[in-house]
PyMOL commands that place a pseudoatom at each C-alpha (Angstrom):
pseudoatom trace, name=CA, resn=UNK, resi=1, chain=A, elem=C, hetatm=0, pos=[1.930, 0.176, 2.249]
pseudoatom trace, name=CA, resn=UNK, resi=2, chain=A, elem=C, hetatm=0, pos=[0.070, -1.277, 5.178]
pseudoatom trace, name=CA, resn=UNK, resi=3, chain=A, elem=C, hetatm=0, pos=[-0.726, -1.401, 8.844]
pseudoatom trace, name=CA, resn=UNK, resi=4, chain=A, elem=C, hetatm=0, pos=[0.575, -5.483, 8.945]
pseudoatom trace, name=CA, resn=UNK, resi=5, chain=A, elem=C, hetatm=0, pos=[3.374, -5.344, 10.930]
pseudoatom trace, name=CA, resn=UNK, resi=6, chain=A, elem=C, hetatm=0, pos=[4.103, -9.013, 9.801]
pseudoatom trace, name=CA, resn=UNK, resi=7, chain=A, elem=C, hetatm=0, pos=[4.008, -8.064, 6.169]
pseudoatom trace, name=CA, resn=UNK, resi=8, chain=A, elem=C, hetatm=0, pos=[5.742, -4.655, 7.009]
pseudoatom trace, name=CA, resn=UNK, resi=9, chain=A, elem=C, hetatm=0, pos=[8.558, -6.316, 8.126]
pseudoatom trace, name=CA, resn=UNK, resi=10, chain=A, elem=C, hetatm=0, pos=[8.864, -8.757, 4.926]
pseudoatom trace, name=CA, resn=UNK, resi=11, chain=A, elem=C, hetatm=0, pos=[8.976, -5.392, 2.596]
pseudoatom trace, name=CA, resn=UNK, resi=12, chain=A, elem=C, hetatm=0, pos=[10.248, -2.671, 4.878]
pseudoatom trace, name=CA, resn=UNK, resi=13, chain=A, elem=C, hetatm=0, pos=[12.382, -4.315, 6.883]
pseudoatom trace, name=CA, resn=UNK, resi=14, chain=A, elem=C, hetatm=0, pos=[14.719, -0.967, 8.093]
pseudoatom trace, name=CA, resn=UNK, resi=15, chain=A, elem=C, hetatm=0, pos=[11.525, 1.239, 8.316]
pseudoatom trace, name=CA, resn=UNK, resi=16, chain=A, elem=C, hetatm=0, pos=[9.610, 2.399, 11.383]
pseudoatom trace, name=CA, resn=UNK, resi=17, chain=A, elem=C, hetatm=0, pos=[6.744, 0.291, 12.453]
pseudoatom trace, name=CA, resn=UNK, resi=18, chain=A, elem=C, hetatm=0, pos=[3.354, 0.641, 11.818]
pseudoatom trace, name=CA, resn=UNK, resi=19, chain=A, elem=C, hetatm=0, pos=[1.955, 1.329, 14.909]
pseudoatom trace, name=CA, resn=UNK, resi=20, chain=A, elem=C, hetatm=0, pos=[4.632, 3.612, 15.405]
pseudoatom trace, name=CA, resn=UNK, resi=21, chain=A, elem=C, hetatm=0, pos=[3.522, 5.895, 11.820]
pseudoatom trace, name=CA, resn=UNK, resi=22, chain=A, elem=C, hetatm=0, pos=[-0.019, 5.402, 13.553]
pseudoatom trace, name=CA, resn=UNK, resi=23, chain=A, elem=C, hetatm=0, pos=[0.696, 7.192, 16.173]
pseudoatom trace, name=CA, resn=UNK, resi=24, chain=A, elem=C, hetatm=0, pos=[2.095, 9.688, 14.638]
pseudoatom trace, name=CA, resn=UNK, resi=25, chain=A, elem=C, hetatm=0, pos=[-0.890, 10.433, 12.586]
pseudoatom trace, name=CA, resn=UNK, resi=26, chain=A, elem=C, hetatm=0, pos=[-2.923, 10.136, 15.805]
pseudoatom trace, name=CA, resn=UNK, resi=27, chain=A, elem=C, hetatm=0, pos=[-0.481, 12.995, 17.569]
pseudoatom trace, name=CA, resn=UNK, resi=28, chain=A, elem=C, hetatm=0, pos=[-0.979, 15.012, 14.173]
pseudoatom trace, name=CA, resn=UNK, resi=29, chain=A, elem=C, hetatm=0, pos=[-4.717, 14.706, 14.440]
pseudoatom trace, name=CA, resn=UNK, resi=30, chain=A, elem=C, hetatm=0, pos=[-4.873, 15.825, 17.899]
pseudoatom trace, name=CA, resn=UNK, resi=31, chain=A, elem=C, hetatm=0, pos=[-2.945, 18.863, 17.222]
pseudoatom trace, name=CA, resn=UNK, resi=32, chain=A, elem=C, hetatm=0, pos=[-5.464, 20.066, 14.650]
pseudoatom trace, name=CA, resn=UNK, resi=33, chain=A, elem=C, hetatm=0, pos=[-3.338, 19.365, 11.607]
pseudoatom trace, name=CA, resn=UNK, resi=34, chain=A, elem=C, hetatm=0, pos=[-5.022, 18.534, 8.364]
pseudoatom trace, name=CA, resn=UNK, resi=35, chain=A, elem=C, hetatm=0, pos=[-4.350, 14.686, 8.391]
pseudoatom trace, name=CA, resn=UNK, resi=36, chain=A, elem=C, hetatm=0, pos=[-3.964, 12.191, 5.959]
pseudoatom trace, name=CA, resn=UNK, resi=37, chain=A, elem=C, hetatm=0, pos=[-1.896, 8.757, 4.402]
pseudoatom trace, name=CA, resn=UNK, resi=38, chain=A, elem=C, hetatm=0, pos=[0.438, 8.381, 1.509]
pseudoatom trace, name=CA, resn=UNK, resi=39, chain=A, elem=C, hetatm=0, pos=[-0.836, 4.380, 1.149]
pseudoatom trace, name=CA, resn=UNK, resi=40, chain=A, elem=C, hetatm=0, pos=[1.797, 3.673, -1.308]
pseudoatom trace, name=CA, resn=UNK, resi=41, chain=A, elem=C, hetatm=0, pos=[3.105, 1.346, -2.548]
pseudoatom trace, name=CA, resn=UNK, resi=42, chain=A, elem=C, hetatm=0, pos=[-0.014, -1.123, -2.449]
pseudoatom trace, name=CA, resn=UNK, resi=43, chain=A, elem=C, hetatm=0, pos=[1.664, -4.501, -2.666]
pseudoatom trace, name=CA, resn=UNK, resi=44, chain=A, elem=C, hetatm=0, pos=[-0.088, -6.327, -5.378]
pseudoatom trace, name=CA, resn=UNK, resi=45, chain=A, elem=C, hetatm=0, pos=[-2.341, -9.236, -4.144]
pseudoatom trace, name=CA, resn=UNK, resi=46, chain=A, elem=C, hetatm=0, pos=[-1.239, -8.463, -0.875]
pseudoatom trace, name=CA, resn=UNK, resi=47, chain=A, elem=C, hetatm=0, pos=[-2.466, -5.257, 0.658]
pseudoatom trace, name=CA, resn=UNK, resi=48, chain=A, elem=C, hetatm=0, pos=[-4.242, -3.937, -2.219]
pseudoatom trace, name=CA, resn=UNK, resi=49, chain=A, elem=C, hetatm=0, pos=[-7.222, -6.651, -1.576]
pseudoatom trace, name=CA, resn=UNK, resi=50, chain=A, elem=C, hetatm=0, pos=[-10.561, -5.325, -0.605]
pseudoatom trace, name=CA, resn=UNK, resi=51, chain=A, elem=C, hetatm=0, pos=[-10.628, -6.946, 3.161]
pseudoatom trace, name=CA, resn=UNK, resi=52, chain=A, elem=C, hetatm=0, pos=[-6.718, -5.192, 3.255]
pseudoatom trace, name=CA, resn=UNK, resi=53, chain=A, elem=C, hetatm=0, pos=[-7.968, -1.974, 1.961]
pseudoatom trace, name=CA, resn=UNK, resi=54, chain=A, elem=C, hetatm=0, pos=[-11.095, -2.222, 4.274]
pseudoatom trace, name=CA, resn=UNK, resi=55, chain=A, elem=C, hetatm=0, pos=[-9.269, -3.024, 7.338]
pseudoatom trace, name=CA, resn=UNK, resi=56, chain=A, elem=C, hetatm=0, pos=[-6.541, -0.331, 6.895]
pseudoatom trace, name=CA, resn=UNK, resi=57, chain=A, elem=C, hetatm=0, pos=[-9.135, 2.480, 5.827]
pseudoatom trace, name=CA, resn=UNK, resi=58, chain=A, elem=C, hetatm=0, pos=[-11.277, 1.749, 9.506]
pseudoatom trace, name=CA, resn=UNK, resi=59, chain=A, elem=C, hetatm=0, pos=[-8.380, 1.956, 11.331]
pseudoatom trace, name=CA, resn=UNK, resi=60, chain=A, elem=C, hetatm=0, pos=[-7.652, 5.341, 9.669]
pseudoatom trace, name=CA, resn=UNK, resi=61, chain=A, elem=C, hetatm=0, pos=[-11.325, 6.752, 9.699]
pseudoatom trace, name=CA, resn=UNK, resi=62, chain=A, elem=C, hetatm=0, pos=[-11.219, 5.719, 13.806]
pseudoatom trace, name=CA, resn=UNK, resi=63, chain=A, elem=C, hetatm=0, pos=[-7.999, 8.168, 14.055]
pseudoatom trace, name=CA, resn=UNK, resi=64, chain=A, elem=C, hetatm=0, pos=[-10.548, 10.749, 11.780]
pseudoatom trace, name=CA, resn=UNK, resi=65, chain=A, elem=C, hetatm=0, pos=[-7.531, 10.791, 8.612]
pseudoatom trace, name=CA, resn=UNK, resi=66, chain=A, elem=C, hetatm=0, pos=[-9.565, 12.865, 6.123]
pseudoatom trace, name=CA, resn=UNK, resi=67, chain=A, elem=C, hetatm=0, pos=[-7.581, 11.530, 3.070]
pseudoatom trace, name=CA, resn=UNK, resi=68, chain=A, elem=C, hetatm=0, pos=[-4.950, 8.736, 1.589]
pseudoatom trace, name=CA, resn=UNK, resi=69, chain=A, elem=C, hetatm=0, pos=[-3.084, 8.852, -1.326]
pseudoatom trace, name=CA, resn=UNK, resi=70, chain=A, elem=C, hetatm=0, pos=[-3.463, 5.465, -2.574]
pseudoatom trace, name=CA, resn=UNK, resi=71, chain=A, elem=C, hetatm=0, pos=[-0.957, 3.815, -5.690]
pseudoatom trace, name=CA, resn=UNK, resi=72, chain=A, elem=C, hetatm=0, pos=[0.473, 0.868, -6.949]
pseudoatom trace, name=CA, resn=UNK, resi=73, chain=A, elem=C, hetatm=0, pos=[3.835, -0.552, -6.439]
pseudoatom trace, name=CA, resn=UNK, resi=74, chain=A, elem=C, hetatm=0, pos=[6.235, 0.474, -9.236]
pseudoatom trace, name=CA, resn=UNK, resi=75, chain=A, elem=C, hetatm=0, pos=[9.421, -1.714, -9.671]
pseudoatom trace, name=CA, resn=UNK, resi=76, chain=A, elem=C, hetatm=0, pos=[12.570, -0.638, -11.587]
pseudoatom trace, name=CA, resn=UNK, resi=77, chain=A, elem=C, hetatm=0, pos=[15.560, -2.251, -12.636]
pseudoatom trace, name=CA, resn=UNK, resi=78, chain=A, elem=C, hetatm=0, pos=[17.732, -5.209, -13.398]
pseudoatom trace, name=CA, resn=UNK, resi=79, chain=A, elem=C, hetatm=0, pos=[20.660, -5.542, -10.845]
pseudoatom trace, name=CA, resn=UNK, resi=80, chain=A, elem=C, hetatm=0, pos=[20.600, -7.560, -7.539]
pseudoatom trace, name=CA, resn=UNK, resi=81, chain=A, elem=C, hetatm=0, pos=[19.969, -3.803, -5.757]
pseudoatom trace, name=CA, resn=UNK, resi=82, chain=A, elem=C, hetatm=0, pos=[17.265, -2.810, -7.940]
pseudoatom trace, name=CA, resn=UNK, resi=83, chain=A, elem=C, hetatm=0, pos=[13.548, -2.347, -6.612]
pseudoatom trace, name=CA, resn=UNK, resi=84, chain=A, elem=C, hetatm=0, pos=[12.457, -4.675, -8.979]
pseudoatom trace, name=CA, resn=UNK, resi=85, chain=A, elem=C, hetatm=0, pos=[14.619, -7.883, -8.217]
pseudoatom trace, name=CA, resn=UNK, resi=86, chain=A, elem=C, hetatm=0, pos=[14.607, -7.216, -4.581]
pseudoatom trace, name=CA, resn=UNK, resi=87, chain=A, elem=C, hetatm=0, pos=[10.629, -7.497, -4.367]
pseudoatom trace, name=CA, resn=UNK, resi=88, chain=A, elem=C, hetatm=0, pos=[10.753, -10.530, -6.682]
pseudoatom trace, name=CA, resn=UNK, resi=89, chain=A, elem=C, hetatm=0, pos=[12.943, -12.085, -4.554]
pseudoatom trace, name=CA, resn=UNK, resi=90, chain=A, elem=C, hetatm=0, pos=[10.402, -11.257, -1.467]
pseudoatom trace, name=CA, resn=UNK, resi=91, chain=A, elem=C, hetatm=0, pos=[7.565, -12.633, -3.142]
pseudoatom trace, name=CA, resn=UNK, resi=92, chain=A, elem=C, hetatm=0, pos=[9.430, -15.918, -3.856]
pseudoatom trace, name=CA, resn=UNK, resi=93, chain=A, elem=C, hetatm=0, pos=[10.706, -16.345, -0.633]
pseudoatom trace, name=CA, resn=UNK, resi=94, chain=A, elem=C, hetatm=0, pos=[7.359, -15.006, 1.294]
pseudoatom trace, name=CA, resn=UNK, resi=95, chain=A, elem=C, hetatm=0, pos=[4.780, -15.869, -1.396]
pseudoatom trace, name=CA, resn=UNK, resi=96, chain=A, elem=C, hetatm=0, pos=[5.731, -17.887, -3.850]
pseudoatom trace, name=CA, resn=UNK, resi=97, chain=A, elem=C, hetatm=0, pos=[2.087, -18.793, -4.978]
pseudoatom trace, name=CA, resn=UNK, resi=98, chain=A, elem=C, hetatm=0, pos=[2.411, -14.897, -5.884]
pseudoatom trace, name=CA, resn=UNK, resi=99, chain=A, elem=C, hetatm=0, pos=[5.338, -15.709, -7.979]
pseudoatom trace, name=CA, resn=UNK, resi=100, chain=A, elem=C, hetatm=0, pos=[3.512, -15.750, -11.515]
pseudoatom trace, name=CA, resn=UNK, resi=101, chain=A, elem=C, hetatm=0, pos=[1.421, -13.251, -10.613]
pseudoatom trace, name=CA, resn=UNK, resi=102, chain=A, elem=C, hetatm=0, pos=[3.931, -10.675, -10.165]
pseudoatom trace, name=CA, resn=UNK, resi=103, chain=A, elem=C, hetatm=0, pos=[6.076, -11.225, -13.210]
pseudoatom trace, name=CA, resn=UNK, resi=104, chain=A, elem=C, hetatm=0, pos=[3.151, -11.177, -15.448]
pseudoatom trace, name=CA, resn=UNK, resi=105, chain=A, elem=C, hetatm=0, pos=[1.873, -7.697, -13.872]
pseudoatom trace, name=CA, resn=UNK, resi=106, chain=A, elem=C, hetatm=0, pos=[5.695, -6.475, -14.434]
pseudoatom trace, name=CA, resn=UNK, resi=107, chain=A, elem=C, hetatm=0, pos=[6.515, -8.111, -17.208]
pseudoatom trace, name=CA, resn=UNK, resi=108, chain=A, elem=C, hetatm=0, pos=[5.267, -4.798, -19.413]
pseudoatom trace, name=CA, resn=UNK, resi=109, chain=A, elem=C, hetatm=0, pos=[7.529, -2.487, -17.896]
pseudoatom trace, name=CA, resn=UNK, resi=110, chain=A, elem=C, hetatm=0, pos=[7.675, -0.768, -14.372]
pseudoatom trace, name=CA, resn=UNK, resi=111, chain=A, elem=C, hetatm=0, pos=[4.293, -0.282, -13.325]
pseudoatom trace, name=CA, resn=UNK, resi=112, chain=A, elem=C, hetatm=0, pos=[1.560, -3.182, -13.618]
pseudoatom trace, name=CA, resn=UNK, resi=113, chain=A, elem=C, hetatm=0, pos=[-0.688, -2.600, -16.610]
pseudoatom trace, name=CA, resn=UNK, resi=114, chain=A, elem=C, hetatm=0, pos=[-3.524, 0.039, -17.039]
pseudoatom trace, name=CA, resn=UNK, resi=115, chain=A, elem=C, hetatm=0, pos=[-6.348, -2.305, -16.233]
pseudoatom trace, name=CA, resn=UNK, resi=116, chain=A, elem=C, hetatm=0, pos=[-4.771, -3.523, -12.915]
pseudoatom trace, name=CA, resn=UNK, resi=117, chain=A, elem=C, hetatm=0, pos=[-4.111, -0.130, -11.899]
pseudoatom trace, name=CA, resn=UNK, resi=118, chain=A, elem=C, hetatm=0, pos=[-7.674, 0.825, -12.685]
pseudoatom trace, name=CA, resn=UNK, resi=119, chain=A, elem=C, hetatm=0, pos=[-8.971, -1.994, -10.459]
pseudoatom trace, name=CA, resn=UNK, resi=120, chain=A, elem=C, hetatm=0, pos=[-6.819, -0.838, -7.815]
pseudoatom trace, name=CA, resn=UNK, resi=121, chain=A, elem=C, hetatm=0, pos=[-8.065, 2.396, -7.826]
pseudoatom trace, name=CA, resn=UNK, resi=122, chain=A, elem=C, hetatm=0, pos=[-11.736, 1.221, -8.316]
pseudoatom trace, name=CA, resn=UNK, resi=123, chain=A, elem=C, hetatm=0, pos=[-11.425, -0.764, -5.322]
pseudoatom trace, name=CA, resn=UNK, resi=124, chain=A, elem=C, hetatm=0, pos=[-9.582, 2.159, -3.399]
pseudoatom trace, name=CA, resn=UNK, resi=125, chain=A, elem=C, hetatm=0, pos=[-12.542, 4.872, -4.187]
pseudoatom trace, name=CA, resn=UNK, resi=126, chain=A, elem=C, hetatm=0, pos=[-14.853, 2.446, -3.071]
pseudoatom trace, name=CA, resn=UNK, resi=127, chain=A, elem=C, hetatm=0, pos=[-13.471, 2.022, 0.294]
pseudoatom trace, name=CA, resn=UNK, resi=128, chain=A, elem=C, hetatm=0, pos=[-12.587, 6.009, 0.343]
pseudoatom trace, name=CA, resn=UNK, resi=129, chain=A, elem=C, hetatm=0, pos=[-16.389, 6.102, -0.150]
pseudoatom trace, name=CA, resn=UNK, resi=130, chain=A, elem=C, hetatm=0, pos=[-17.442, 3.691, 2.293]
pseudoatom trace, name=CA, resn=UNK, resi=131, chain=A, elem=C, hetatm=0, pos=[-15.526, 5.289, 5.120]
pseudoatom trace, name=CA, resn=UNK, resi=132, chain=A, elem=C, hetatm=0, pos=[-16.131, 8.942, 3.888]
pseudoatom trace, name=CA, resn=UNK, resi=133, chain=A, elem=C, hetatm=0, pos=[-12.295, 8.983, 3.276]
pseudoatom trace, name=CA, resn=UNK, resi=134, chain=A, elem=C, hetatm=0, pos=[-11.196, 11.347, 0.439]
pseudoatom trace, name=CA, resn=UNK, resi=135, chain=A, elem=C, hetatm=0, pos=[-8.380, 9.898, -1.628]
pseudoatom trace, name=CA, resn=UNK, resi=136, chain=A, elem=C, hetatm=0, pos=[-6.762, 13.803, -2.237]
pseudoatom trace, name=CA, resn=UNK, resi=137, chain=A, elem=C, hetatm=0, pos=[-5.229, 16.364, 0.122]
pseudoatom trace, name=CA, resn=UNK, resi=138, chain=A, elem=C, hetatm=0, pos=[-7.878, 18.892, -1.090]
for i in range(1, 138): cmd.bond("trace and resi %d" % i, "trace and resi %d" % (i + 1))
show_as sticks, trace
zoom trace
C-alpha cells in the first residue's frame, strides 16, 4: 500500500519492509520475469494522493515494473479484531485530522463510495499514463 516505510509500519506493522518487497521486484525483473505491483490497499488520503501515487509509480518505472494493480482500502467488521476498527483506531491515533474523513467514506458500508473510488482510479490511470505503467497484468 506504499513504499513509506514510516507509514508502512503504522498499517503493516508484522509485514516485510518496503525496501525489502522492492528488492524483490528488482531480483524478479532481472531474471526476466514479467513484473508488476498489487498497490493495494491505497490508504485513503494517505497514499492514494497524487504526489504519493507519483512518487511510488517512479520508483517502480526506475525498476522497469510494467504494471500495478491499484484499489482502495476495504474495511469489514465490528469487533475490536475486525479490519475496520483496527484502521480506525490507526487513523485516530496516527491521523486524527483524518478521523472524519474516514468514517464518512465508510460509513456506507465496506468500501468508500463509487465516486471516491472513481477518483482513485482516475488519479491512478493518470499516473499509469504518465510513467507508461499499465494498471493490468495483460
Amino acid at each position: 500500500s506504499t513504499t513509506d516505510e514510516a507509514i508502512q509500519k503504522i498499517f503493516e506493522p508484522g509485514a516485510t519492509l518496503p525496501t525489502r518487497r522492492l528488492e524483490a521486484v528488482k531480483q524478479s525483473v532481472e531474471m526476466g520475469l514479467h513484473t508488476g505491483v498489487s498497490l493495494m490497499p491505497l490508504l485513503p488520503y494517505i497514499s492514494d494522493t497524487a504526489e504519493h501515487l507519483t512518487e511510488m509509480l517512479s520508483i517502480f518505472k526506475n525498476l522497469d515494473v510494467k504494471y500495478i494493480l491499484p484499489a482502495s482500502l476495504t474495511l469489514f467488521g465490528t469487533n475490536p479484531t475486525d479490519s475496520k476498527p483496527l484502521m480506525l483506531s490507526a487513523i485516530r491515533k496516527n491521523y486524527p485530522e483524518l478521523e472524519a474523513q474516514y468514517s464518512k467514506l465508510y460509513s456506507y458500508g465496506f468500501q468508500p463510495p463509487k465516486w471516491y473510488r472513481d477518483m482513485v482510479d482516475k488519479r491512478a490511470q493518470a499516473c499509469c499514463q504518465k510513467f507508461s505503467l499499465k494498471n493490468s497484468i495483460v
